[in-house]
N, C-alpha and C positions, 0 to 999 in steps of 0.2 A: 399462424404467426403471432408473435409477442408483439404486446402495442402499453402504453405508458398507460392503458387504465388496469391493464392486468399485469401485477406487479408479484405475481404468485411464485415461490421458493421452488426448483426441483434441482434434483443433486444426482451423480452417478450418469449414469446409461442416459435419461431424461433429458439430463443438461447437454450431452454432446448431443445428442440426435435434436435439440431444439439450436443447437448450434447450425450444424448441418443442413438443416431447413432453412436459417436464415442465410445462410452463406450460397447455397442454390441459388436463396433467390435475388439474391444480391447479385449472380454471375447473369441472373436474365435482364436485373435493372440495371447493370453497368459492365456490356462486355470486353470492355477495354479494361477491367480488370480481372477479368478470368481466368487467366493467366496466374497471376498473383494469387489467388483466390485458388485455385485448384492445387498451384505447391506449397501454400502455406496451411490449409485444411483440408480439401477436399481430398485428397491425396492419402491423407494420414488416416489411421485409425482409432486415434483417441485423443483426449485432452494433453493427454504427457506429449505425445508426438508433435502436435500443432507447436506446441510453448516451447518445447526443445530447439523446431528448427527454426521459428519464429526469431525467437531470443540470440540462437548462433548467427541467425542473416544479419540480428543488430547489432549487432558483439563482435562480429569479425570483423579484419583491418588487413593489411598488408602482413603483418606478422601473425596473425593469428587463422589460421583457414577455418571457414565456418564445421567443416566435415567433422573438426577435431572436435572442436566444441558442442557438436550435437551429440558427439557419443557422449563427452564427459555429463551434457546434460541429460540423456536419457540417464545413465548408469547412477547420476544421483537421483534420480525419480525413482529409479528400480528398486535402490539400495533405503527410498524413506518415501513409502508410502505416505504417510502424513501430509508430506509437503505440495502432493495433486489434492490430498484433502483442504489443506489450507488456500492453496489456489483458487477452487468452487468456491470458498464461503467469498473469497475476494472477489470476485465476478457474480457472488448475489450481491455483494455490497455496495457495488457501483450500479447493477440492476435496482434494488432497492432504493437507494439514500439519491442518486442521481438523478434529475429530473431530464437531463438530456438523453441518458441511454434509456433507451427502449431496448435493445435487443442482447440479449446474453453475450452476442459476438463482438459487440462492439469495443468493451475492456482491454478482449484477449487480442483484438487487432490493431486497434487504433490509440490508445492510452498509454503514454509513457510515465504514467504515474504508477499505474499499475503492473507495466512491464519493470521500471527500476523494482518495485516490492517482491515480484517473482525472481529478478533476480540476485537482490538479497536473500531470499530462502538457500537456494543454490550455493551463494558465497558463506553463508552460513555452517551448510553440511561442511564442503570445504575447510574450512578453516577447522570445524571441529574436527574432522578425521585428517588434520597433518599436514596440509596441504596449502597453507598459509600465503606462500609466496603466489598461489595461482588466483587465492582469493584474493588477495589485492591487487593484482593484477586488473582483474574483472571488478571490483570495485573501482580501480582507475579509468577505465574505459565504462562501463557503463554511468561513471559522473560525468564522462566526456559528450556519449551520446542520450543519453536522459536529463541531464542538468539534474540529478539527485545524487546526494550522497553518503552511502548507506555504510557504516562499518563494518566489516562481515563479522566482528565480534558481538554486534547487537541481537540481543533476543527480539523478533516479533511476533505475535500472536496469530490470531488467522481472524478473517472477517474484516480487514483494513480496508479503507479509502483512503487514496493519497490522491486527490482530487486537483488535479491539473499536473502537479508534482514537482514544478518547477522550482527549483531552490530549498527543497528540504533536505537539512541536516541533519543525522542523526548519529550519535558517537559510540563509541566503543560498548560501554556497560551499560548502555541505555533498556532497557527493558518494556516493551510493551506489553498489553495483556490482547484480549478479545475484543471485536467489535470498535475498531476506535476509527475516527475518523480525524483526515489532517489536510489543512488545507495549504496550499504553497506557499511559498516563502518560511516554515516554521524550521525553527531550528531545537533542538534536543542536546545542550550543549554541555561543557565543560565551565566551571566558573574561575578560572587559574590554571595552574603548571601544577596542582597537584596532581599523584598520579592514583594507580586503583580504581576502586569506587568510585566514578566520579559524574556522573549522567542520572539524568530525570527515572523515573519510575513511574509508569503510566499505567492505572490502573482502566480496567475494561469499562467500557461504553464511553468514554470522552472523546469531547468533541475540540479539536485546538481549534483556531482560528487563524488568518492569514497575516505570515510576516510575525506572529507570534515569538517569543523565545520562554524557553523553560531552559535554565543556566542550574546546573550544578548535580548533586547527591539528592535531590528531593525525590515527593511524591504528592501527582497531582489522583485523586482519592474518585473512585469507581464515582460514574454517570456526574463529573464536573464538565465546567463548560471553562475555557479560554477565551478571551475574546480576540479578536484580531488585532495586531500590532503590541500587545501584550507585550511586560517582561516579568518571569517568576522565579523568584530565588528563594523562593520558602515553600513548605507544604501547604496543598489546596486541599480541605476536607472536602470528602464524599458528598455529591448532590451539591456542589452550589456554582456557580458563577461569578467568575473573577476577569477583569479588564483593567488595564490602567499599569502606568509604568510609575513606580515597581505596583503590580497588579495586588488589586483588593477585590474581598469579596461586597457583590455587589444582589446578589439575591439569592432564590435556591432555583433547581433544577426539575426541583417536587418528583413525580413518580413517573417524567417522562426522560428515557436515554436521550441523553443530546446528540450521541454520535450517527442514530437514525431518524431523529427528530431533522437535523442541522438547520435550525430554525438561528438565524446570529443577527436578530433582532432583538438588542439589546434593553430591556426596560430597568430602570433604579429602581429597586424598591429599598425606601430608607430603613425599614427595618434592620436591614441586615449589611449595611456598606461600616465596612471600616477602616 
């Protein structure tokens, strides 16, 4: 078994079967959900399978039968391999950066931060192969049962934490890169009625902060930090740390990622506040 001092990376084959292991042993320490526990993973034969009917049990409603929704979501795992790759790096990331999860299973069962980001990938394929009206669909419903709301037109990277995930915005042209972490309440918004272009640019390893907002066409600049309750209407240069509405920079970030750091203890240094 995985425990919070051993915080070790493994991908593929490694990470289900350390899955597997925990989810056994979870069915001996609590058999009142074994039940639950055997048709949500034990059952299946891989990562895609667990998320697919995972994701349809949470997604489905009176109008929507889960049955439908598990093919459509097998068939886009089938159809983009990528997107079980981007999954794994999300479930080290909450393994990693989160100090409450201890076990690799915990993300892919219990975390609606992380199930809204899987199923933004999903709505994502969607929308880019023509299928638009289905992606918003499930974009509407999954803001109803995740409290996140994702555009299925947004690019996001892989390696994310949407750590708790309650109340995150993110819009249409918004683009993330790798590795970033986001904490609830942040929004990734629009600054006006213009149309196009018009959402943040988040480059890999930033870390936002809670209730945060990044309003507009910008870009906030590889391994920058956000601070919580933040607003940013300008660009953030690479490596530093900005708080404060309208947010200023207030130190650097030096040669540590803040998105696996997630250290949001803020110190001034006057050097560099302006």
């Amino acid at each position: 078994m995985n425990n919070a001092c051993d915080k070790s990376k493994v991908y593929g084959q490694e990470l289900w079967e350390n899955i597997l292991t925990e989810v056994e042993q979870s069915v001996l320490d609590e058999p009142i959900l074994a039940s639950f526990l055997h048709l949500t993973v034990l059952r299946n034969h891989n990562l895609a399978e667990v998320l697919a009917f995972h994701l349809s049990s949470k997604l489905s409603s009176q109008i929507m039968d889960p049955r439908a929704l598990n093919e459509i979501f097998l068939d886009c795992f089938k159809e983009n391999e990528d997107i079980i790759n981007a999954v794994e790096e999300d479930i080290l990331a909450y393994y990693q950066r989160d100090p409450a999860c201890d076990q690799y299973s915990m993300p892919l069962l219990y975390y609606k931060g992380f199930h809204a980001i899987q199923t933004h990938r999903i709505n994502q394929w969607l929308w880019k192969n023509n299928h638009r009206t289905l992606a918003l669909f499930l974009q509407n419903r999954s803001s109803e049962v995740f409290g996140v709301d994702i555009h299925p037109g947004a690019t996001i990277g892989k390696g994310i934490m949407s750590d708790h995930g309650t109340g995150v915005v993110i819009g249409e042209t918004a683009v993330l890169g790798n590795d970033i972490s986001l904490l609830h309440g942040v929004t990734l918004g629009g600054s006006g009625k213009e149309t196009g272009d018009r959402h943040p640019k988040i480059k890999d390893g930033v870390m936002i902060g809670a209730n945060a907002s990044i309003l507009g066409n910008i870009t906030i600049g590889e391994w920058a930090r956000v601070g919580a309750g933040s607003v940013v209407t300008r660009n953030v240069p690479p490596h530093v740390t900005v708080i404060g509405v309208p947010a200023r920079i207030i130190g650097s970030t030096d040669d540590n990622m803040p998105s696996k750091e997630m250290n949001q203890m803020l110190d001034y240094d006057m050097d560099f506040v302006i």
